[in-house]
C-alpha positions as CSV (number, residue, x, y, z in Angstrom):
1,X,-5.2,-17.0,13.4
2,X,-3.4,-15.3,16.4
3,X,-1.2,-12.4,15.6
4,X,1.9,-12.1,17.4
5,X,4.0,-9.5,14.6
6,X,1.0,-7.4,13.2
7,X,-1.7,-5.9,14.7
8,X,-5.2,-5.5,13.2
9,X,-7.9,-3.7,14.4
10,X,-11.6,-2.6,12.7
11,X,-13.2,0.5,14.3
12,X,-17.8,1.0,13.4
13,X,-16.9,3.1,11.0
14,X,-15.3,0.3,8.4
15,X,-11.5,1.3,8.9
16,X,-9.8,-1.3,9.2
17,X,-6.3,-1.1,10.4
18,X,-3.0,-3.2,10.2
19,X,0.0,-2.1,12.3
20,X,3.6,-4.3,11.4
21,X,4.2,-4.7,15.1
22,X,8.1,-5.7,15.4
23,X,9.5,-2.7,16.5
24,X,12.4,-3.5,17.8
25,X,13.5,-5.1,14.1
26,X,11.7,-2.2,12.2
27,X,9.0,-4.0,11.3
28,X,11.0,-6.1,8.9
29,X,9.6,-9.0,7.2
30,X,9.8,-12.5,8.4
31,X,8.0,-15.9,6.8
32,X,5.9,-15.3,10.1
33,X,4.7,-12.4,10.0
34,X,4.0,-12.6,6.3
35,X,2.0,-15.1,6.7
36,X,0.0,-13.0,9.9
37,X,-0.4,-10.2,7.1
38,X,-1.6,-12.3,4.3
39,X,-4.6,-14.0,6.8
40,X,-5.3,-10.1,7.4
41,X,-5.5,-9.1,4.1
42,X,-7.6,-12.2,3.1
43,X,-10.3,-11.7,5.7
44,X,-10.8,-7.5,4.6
45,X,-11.3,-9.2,1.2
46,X,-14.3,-11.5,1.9
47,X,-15.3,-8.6,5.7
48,X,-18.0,-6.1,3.7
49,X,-18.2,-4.2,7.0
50,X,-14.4,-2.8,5.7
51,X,-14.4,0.1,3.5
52,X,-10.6,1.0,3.9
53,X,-7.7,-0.5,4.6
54,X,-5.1,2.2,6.9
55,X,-1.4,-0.1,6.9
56,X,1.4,1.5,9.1
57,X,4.1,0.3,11.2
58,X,4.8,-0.1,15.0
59,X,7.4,2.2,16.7
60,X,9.8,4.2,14.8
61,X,9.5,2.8,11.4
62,X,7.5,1.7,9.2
63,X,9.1,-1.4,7.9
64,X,12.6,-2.2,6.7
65,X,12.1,-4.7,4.1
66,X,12.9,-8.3,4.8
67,X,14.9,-9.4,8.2
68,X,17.9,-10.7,6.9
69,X,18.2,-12.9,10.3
70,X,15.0,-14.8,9.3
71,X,15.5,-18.5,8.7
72,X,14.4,-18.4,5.4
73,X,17.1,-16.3,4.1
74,X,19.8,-16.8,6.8
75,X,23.3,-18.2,6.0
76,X,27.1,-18.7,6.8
77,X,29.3,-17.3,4.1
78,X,30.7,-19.9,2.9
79,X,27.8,-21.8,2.1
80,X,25.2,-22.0,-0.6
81,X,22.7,-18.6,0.0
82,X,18.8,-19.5,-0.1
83,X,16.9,-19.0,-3.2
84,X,15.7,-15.6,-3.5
85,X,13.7,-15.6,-6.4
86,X,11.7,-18.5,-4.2
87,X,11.2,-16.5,-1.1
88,X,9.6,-13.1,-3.7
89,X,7.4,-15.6,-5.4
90,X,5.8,-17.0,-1.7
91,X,5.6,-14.2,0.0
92,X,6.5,-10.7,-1.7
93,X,4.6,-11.0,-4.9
94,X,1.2,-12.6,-3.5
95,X,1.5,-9.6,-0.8
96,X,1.5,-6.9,-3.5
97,X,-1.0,-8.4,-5.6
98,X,-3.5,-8.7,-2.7
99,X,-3.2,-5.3,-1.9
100,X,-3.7,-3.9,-5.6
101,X,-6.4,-6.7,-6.1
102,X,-8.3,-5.4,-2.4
103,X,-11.5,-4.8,-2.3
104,X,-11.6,-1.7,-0.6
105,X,-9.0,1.5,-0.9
106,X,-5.6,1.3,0.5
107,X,-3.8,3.8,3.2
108,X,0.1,3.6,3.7
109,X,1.0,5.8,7.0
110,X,4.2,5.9,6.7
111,X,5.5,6.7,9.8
112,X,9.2,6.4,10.1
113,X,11.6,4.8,7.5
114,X,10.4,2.9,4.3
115,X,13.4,0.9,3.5
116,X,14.0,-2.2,0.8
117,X,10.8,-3.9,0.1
118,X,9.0,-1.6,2.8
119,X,9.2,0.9,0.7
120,X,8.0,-1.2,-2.2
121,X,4.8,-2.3,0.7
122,X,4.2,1.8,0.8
123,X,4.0,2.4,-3.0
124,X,1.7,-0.9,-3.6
125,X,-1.1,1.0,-1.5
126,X,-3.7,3.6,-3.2
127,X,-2.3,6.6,-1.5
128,X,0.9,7.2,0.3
129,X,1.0,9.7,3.8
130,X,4.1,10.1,5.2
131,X,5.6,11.8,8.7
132,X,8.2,14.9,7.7
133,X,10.5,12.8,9.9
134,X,10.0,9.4,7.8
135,X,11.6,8.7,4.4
136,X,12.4,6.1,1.7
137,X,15.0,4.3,0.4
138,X,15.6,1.6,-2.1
139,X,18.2,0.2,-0.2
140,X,18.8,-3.2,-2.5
141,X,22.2,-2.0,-4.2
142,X,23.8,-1.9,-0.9
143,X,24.0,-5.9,-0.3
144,X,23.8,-6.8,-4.8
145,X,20.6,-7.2,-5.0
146,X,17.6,-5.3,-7.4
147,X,14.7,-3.7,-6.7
148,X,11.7,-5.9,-5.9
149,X,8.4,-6.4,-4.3
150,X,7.2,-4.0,-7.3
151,X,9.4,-1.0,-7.2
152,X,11.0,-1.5,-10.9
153,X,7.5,-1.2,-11.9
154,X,5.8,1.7,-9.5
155,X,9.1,3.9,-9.1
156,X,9.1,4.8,-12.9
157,X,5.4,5.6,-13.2
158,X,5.6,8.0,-10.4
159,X,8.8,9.6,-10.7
160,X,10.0,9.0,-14.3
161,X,13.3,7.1,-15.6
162,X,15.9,9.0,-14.6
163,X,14.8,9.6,-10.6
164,X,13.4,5.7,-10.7
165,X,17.2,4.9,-11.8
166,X,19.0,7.2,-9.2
167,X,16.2,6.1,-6.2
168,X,17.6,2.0,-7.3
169,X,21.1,2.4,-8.2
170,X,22.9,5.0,-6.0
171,X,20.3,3.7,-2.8
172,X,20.4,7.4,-1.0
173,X,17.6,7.9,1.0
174,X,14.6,10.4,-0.2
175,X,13.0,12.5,2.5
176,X,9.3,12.7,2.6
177,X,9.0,16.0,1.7
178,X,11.2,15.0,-1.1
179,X,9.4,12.2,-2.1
180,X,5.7,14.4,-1.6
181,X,7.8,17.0,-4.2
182,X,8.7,14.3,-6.9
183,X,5.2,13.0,-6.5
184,X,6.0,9.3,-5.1
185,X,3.8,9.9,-2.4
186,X,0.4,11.6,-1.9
187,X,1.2,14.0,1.4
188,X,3.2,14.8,3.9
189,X,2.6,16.2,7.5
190,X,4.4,17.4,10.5
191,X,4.8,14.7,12.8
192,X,2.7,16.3,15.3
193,X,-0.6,15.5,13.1
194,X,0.1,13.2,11.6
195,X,-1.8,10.5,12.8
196,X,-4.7,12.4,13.2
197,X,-4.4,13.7,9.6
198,X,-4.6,10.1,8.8
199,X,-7.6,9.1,10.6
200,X,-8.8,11.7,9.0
201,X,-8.2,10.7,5.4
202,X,-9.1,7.5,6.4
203,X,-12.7,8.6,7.6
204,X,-13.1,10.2,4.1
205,X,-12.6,7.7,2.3
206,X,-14.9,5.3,4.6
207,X,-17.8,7.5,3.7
208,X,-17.3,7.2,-0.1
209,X,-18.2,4.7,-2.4
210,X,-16.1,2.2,-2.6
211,X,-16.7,0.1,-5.5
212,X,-16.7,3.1,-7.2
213,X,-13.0,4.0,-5.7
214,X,-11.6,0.4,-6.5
215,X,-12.2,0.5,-10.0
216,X,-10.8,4.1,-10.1
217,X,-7.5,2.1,-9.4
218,X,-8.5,-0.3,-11.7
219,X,-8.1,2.0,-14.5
220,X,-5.2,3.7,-13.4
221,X,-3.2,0.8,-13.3
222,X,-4.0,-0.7,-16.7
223,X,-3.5,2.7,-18.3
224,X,0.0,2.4,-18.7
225,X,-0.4,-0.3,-21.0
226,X,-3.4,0.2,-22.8
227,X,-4.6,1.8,-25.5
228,X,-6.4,4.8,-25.7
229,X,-9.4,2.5,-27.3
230,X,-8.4,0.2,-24.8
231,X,-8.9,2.2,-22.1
232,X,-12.2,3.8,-23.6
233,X,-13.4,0.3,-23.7
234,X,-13.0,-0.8,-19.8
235,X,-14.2,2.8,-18.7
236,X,-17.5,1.7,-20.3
237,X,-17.9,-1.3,-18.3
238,X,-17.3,0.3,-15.4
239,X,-19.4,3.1,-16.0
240,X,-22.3,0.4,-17.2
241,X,-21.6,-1.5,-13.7
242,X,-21.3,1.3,-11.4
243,X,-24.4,2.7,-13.2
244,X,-26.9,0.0,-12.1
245,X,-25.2,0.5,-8.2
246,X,-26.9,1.2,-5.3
247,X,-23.9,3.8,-4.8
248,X,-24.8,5.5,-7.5
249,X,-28.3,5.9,-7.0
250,X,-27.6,7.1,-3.4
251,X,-24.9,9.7,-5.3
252,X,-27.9,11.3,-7.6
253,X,-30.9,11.3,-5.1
254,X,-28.2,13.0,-2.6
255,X,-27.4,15.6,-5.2
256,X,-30.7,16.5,-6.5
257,X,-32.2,16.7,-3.0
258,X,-29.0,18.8,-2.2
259,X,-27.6,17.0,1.1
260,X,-24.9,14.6,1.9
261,X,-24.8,11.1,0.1
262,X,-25.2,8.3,2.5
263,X,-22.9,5.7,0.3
264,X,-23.1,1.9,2.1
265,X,-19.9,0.4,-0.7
266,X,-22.8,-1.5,-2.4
């Protein structure tokens, strides 16, 4: 497929990299360039030259939810509005569950404002970096409409109840530095760096192993409704998987012979 409203890009290194590219719109979401992002997505999955996926947006933002232009949710007051619950079950809910289900560790650069279901997009990756200039907002109240693309579930595990409801229901917009404070997000850094700050983090986590990384996430996302035996249970299997990996093997000799693991993702 041809990409005309993302770009994607894979350096020797295994980073791969998808950049929203509608700036002029905020890199908000249209049927088009959902379906652009899925196709990119879908070939990291089945690509073991990827180790990391970096996602960031195009301009001055990093993606303001959906375009409420777009055909697919356009319409004339007056008339019947288009099914909403339809247009989250083809393209918002398969988006988030490919990125939580990716085979390789998730980036969000955030680079500008995370508004609506961008925001939602940000949280769904493994680790959050954010410019001090960008911020986030759950901006759904503001036309009668609820959280979605997975907020109502990730906003209360990283922030608690109370912030989670103040975030949805009053829609004011949380500065990065905020968010980084209440731990939404994983860093913040001065515009200045921040791109090379990612590349950086990026690089790191290219190097590591990353089946090892993927079932980190994995567990942390069933922990919540788990079990302690529960848990127990499915850190076994992944320690009994990951123990017969090549990964792992590379991990020990590179330890005992006291020098920098060479880890491949295998």
């Amino acid at each position: 497929m041809s990409y005309q409203n993302i770009l994607f890009d894979l350096n020797e290194a295994g980073v791969a990299r998808i950049t929203l590219n509608r700036p002029d719109k905020m890199n908000s979401f249209t049927a088009a360039m959902h379906a652009e992002l899925r196709d990119a997505l879908d070939s990291i999955q089945v690509n073991p030259a990827v180790r990391v996926l970096v996602l960031t947006g195009a301009g001055r933002g990093f993606c303001a939810g959906q375009d409420l232009a777009d055909a697919e949710v356009r319409f004339t007051p007056g008339q019947i509005p288009p099914d909403l619950g339809d247009l989250v079950e083809r393209h918002y809910q398969p988006l988030v569950m490919r990125l939580k289900n990716l085979r390789v560790p998730t980036i969000a650069a955030v680079n500008g404002i995370a508004a609506g279901a961008g925001a939602s997009l940000a949280l769904a990756c493994d680790l959050v970096l954010a410019a001090k200039s960008a911020s986030f907002l759950q901006a759904f109240s503001k036309i009668g409409l609820i959280p979605d693309t997975g907020s109502t579930w990730l906003l209360p595990q990283r922030v608690g109840m109370a912030r989670a409801m103040g975030l949805a229901l009053l829609a004011d917009k949380l500065p990065a530095e905020q968010a980084a404070a209440w731990g939404l997000i994983w860093a913040v850094h001065d515009d200045a760096i921040f791109g090379s700050e990612v590349d950086a983090l990026a690089a790191r986590l290219a190097a590591m192993p990353t089946k090892a990384l993927v079932r980190t996430r994995q567990l942390m996302q069933a922990a919540p409704t788990h079990t302690l035996e529960q848990q127990l249970a499915m850190e076994g299997g992944f320690m009994r998987e990951l123990g017969r990996s090549a990964d792992y093997v590379e991990g020990v000799s590179a330890f005992l012979d006291k020098r920098a693991p060479r880890f491949t993702g295998a």
